[in-house]
FIKE-314679 format. One record per residue (C-alpha): x, y, z; residue number from 1; residue in three letters. Coordinates in nm, 3 decimals, padded with zeros to 5 digits. Example, Ala and Ser with C-alpha at 12.3 -4.5 7.8 and 13.67 -1.06 7.14 Angstrom:
<sedos>
{sedo {01.230, -00.450, 00.780}, 1, Ala},
{sedo {01.367, -00.106, 00.714}, 2, Ser},
</sedos>
This chain:
<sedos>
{sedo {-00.458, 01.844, -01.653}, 1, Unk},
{sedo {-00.632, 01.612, -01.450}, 2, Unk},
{sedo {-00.473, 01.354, -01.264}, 3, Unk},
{sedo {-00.456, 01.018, -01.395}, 4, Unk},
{sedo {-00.272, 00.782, -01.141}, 5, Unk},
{sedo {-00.396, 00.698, -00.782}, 6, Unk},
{sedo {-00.208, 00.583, -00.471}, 7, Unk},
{sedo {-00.378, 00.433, -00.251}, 8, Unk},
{sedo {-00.225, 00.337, 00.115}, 9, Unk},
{sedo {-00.342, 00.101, 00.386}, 10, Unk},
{sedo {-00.342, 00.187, 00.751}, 11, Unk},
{sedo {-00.251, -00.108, 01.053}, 12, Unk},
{sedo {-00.419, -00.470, 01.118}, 13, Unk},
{sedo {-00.436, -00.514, 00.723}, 14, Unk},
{sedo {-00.197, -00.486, 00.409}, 15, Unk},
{sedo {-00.289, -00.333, 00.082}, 16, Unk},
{sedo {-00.531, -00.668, 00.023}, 17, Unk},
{sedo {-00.762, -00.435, 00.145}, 18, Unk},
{sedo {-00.792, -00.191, -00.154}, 19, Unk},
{sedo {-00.808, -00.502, -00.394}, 20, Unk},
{sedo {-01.179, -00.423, -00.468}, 21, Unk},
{sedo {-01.114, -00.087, -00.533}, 22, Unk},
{sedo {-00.818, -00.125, -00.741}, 23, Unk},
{sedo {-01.000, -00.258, -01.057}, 24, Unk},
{sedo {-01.287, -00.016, -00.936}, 25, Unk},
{sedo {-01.097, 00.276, -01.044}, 26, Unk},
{sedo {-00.897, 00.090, -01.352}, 27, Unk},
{sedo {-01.167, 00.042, -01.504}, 28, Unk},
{sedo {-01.260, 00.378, -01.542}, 29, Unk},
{sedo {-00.929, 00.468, -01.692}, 30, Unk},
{sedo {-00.653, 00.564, -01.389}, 31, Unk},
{sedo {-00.312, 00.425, -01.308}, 32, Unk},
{sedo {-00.407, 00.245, -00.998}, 33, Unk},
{sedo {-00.104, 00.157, -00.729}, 34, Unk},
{sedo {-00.144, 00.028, -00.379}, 35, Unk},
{sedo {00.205, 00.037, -00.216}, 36, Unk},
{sedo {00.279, -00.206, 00.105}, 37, Unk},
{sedo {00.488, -00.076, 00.402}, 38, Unk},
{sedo {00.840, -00.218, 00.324}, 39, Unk},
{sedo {00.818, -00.578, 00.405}, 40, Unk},
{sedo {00.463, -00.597, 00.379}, 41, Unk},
{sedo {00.531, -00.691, -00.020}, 42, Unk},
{sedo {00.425, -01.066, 00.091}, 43, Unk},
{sedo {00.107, -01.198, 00.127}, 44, Unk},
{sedo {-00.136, -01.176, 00.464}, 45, Unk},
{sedo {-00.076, -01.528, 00.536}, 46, Unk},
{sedo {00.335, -01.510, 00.510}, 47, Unk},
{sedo {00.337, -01.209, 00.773}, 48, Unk},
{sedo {00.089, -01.394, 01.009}, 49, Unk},
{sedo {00.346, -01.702, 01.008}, 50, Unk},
{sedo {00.609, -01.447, 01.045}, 51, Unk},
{sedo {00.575, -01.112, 01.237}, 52, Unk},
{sedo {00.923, -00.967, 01.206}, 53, Unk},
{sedo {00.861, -00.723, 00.932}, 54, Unk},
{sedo {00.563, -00.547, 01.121}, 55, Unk},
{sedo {00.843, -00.541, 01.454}, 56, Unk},
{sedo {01.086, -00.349, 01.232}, 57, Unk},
{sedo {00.846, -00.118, 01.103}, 58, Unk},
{sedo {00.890, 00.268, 01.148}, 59, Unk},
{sedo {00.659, 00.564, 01.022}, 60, Unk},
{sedo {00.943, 00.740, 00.883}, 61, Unk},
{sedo {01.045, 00.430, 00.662}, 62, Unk},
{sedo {00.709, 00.398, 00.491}, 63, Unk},
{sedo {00.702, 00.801, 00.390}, 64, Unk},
{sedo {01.058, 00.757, 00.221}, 65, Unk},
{sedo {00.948, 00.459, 00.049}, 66, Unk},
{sedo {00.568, 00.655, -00.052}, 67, Unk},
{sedo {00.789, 00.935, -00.147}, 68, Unk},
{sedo {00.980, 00.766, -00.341}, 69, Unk},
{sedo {00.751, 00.606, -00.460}, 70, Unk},
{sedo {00.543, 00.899, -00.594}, 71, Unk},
{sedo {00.903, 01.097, -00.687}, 72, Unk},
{sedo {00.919, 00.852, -00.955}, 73, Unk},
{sedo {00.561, 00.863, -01.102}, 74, Unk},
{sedo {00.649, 01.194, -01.229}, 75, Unk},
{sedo {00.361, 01.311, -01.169}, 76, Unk},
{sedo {00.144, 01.439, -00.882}, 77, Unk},
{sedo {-00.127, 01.167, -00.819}, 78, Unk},
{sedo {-00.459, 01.146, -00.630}, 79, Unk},
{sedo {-00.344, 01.024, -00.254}, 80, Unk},
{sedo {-00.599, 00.776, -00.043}, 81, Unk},
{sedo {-00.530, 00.653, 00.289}, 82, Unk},
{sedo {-00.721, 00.472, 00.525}, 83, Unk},
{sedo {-00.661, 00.450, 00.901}, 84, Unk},
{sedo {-00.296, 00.500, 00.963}, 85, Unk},
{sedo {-00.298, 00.531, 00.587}, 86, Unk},
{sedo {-00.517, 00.868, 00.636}, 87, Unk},
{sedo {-00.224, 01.011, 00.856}, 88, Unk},
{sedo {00.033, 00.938, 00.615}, 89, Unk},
{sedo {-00.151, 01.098, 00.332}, 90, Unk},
{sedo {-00.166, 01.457, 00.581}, 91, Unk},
{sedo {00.163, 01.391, 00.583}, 92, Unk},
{sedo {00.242, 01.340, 00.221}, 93, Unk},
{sedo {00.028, 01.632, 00.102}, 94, Unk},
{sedo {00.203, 01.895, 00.400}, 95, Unk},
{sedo {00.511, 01.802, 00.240}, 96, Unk},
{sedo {00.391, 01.861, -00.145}, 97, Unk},
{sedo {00.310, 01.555, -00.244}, 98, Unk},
{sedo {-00.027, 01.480, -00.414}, 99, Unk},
{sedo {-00.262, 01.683, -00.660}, 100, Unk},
{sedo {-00.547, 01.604, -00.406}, 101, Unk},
{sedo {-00.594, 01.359, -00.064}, 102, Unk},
{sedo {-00.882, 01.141, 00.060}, 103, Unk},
{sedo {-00.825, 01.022, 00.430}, 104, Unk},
{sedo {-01.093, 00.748, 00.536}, 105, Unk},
{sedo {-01.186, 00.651, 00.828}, 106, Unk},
{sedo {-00.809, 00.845, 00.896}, 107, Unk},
{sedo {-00.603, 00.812, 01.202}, 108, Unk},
{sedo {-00.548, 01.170, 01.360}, 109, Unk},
{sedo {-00.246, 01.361, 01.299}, 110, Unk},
{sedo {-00.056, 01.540, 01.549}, 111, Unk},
{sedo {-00.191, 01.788, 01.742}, 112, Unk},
{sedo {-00.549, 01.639, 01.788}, 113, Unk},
{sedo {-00.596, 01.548, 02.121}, 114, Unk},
{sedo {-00.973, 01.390, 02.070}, 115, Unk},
{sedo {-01.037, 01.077, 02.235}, 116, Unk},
{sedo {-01.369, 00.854, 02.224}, 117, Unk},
{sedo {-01.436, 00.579, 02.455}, 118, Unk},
{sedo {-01.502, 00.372, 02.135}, 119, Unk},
{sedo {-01.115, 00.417, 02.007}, 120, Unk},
{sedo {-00.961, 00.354, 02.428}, 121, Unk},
{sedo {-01.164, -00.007, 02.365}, 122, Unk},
{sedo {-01.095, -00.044, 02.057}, 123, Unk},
{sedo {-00.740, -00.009, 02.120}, 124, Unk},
{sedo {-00.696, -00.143, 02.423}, 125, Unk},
{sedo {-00.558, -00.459, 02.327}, 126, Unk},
{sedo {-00.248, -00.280, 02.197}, 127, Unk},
{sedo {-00.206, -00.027, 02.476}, 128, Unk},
{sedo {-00.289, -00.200, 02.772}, 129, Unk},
{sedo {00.045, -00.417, 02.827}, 130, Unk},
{sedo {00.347, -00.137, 02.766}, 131, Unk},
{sedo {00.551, -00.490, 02.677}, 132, Unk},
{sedo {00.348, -00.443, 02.324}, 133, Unk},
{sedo {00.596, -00.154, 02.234}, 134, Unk},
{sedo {00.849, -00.454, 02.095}, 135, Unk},
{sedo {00.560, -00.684, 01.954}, 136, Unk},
{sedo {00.348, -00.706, 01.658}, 137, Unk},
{sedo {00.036, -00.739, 01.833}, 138, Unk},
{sedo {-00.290, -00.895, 01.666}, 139, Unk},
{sedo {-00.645, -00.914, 01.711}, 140, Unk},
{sedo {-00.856, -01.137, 01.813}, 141, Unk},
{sedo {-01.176, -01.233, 01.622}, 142, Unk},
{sedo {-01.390, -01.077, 01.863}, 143, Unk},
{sedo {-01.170, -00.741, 01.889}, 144, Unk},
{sedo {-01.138, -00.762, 01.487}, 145, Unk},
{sedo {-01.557, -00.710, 01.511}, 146, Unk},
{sedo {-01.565, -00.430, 01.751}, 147, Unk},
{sedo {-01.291, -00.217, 01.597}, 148, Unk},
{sedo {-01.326, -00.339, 01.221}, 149, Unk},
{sedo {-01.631, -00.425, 01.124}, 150, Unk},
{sedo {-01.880, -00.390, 01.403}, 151, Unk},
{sedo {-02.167, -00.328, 01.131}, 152, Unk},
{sedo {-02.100, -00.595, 00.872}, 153, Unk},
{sedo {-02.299, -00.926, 00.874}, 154, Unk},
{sedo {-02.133, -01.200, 01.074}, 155, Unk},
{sedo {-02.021, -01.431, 00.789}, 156, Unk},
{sedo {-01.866, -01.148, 00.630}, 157, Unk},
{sedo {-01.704, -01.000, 00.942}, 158, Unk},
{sedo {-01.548, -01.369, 00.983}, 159, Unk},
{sedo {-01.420, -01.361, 00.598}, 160, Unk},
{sedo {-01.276, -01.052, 00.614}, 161, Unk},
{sedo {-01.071, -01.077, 00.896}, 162, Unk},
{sedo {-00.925, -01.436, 00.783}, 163, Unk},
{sedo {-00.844, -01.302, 00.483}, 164, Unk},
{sedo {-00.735, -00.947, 00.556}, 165, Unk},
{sedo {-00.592, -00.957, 00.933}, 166, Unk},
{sedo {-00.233, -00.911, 01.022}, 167, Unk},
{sedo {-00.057, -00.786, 01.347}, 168, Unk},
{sedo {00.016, -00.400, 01.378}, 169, Unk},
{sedo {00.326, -00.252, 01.487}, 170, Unk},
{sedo {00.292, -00.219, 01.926}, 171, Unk},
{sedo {00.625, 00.018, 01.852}, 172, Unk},
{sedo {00.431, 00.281, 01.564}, 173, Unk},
{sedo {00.124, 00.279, 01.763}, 174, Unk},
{sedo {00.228, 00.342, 02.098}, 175, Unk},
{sedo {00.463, 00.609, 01.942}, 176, Unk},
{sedo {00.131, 00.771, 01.803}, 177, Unk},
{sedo {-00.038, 00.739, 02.109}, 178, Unk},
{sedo {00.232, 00.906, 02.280}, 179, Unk},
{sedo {00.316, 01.207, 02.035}, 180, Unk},
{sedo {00.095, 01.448, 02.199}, 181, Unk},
{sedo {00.300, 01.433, 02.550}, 182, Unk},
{sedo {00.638, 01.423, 02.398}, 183, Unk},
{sedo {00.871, 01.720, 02.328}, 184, Unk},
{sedo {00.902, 01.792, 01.976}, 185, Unk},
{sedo {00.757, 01.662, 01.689}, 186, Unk},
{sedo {00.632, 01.283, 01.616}, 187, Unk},
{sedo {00.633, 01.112, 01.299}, 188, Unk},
{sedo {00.296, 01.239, 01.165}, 189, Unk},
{sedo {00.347, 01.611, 01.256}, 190, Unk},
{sedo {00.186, 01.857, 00.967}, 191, Unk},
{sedo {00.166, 02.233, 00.926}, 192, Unk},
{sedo {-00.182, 02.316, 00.986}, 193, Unk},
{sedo {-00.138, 02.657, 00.850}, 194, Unk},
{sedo {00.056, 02.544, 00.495}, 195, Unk},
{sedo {-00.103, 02.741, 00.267}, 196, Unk},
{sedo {00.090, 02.543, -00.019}, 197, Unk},
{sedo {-00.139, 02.233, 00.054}, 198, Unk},
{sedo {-00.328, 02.039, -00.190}, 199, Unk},
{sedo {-00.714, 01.972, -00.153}, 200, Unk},
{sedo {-00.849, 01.729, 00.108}, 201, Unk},
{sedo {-01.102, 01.543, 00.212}, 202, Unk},
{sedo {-01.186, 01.350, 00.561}, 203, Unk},
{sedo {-01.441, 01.050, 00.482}, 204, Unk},
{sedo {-01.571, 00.928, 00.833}, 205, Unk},
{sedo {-01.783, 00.615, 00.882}, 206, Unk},
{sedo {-02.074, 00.706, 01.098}, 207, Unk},
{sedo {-02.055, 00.389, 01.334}, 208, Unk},
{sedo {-01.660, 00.385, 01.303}, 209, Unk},
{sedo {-01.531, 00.216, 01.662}, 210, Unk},
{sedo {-01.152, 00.269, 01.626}, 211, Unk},
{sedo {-01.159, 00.615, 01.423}, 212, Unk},
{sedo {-01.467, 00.756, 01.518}, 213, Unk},
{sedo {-01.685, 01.089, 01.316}, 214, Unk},
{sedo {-01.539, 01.279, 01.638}, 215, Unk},
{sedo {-01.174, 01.228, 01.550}, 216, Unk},
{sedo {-01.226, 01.320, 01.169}, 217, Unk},
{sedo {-01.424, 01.596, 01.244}, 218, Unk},
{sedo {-01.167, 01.767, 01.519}, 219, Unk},
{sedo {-00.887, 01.643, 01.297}, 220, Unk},
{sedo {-00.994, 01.850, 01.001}, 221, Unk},
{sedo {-01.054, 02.169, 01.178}, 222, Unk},
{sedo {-00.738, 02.190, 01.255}, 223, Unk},
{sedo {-00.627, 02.346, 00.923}, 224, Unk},
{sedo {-00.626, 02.690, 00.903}, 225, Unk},
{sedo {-00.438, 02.792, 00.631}, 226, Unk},
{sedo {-00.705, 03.060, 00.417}, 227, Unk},
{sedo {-00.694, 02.917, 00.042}, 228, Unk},
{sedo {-00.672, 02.577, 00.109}, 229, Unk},
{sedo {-00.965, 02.341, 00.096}, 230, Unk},
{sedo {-01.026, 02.082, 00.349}, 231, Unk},
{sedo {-01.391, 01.930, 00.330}, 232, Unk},
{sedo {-01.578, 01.669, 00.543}, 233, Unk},
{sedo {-01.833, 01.386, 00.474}, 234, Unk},
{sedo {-01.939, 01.102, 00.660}, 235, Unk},
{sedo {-02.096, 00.778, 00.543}, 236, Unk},
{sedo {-02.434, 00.660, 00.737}, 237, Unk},
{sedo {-02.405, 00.298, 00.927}, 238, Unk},
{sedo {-02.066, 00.238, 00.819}, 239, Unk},
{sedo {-01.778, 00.091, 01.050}, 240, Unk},
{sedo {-01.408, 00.115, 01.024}, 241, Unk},
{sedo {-01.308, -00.138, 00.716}, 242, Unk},
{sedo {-01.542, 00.111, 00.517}, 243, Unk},
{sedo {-01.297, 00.037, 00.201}, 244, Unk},
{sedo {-01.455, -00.329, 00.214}, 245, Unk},
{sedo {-01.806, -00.246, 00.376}, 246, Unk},
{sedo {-02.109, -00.342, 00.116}, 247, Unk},
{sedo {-02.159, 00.000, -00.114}, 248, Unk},
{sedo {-01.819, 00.045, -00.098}, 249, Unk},
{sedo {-01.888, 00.165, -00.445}, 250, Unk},
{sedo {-02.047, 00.488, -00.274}, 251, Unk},
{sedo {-01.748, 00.577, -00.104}, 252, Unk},
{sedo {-01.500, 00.525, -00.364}, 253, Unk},
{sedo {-01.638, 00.720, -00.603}, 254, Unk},
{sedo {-01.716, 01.015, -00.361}, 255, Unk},
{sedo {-01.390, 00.979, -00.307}, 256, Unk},
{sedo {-01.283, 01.037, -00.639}, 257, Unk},
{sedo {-01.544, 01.268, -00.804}, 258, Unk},
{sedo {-01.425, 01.488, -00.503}, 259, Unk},
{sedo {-01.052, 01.494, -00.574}, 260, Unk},
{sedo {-01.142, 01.544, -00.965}, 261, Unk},
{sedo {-01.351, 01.840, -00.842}, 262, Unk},
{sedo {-01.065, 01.994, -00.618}, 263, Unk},
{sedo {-00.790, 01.927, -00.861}, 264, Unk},
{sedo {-00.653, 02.188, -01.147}, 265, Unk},
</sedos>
């Protein structure tokens, strides 16, 4: 049986306003559609920009309980999307069973790959360059919104979208990512890259993407190993990070999907 419900999660800077064209998208041709906030996300993009504190409190392992929980009570296994961070969390969901199929876009990496573009150090600079930024939510400006959002988009609609989409990120989760590769043990995104148990999926790169460049998708997917499992790339000509919101959008969501339907039993 095909899958008939989607999750789809949002990675850092944004909230799940950011899937709200896609949501219809895909109800209109018949799926269960849900777009799950990190816990106290649940308010709107203006609320967390007057107020911060949620986004200081937030840990990686609080999100997957509340996504597995989430999904635990669907009762059935649904078709995962992530973008950004959201792509890391979906690895992680699908490594530990959950999902018939997985779509990371545009993904952040998971552990293990050590890739790192001059684009991404820029784009992330603001974050990473003051260690103080470990306690903070920490914002963009306008200006660092175009170069590691939407560095391709027209400038009225670069403007639009990041009024009406930007929030801080979380200075503790992101340093903690940037640090997992040079810290004993295992960080919060760790996955098995030889699970052979793994459902199907799919890296979706945006060719001109500043903050998760092709390079990073590309090394991040040959990582798996396990024989039997399927993990596919494809990347998306003149497109920049916010590909979910990027005109022909339409193109990439229902790759997206036509893939998973393709992969899944």
């Amino acid at each position: 049986m095909k899958p008939d419900t989607i999750v789809l999660i949002h990675g850092f800077w944004v909230t799940p306003r950011s899937w709200e064209q896609w949501i219809p998208h895909y109800e209109a041709k018949g799926f269960r559609v849900l777009a799950p906030a990190y816990p106290g996300f649940e308010v709107e993009v203006e609320a967390l920009n007057a107020d911060p504190r949620p986004i200081e409190e937030l840990t990686v392992p609080a999100i997957l309980r509340s996504l597995e929980k989430l999904i635990d009570d669907l009762g059935t296994q649904p078709i995962i999307m992530g973008h950004s961070a959201g792509g890391a969390l979906t690895q992680v969901l699908l490594d530990r069973g959950y999902g018939a199929a997985g779509v990371a876009i545009n993904s952040a990496p998971s552990e293990g790959v050590t890739t790192l573009p001059f684009t991404q150090l820029k784009a992330a600079f603001p974050v990473l360059r003051n260690p103080a930024n470990r306690h903070k939510a920490v914002g963009f400006t306008y200006d660092q919104w175009r170069y590691a959002f939407t560095n391709t988009f027209p400038e009225d609609q670069a403007r639009a979208l990041y009024e009406r989409y930007h929030v801080p990120a979380s200075g503790h989760v992101f340093w903690d990512s940037a640090l997992t590769n040079v810290h004993p043990g295992h960080g919060d995104t760790h996955v098995n890259y030889h699970n052979a148990d793994r459902a199907p999926l799919l890296f979706a790169a945006g060719e001109n993407d500043h903050l998760m460049p092709p390079k990073i998708q590309r090394s991040n997917a040959k990582h798996y190993k396990a024989p039997g499992t399927v993990t596919d790339y494809v990347e998306f000509a003149g497109r920049s990070h916010l590909m979910p919101a990027q005109q022909g959008w339409e193109e990439v969501a229902d790759h997206a999907l036509e893939w998973a339907l393709d992969h899944t039993s």
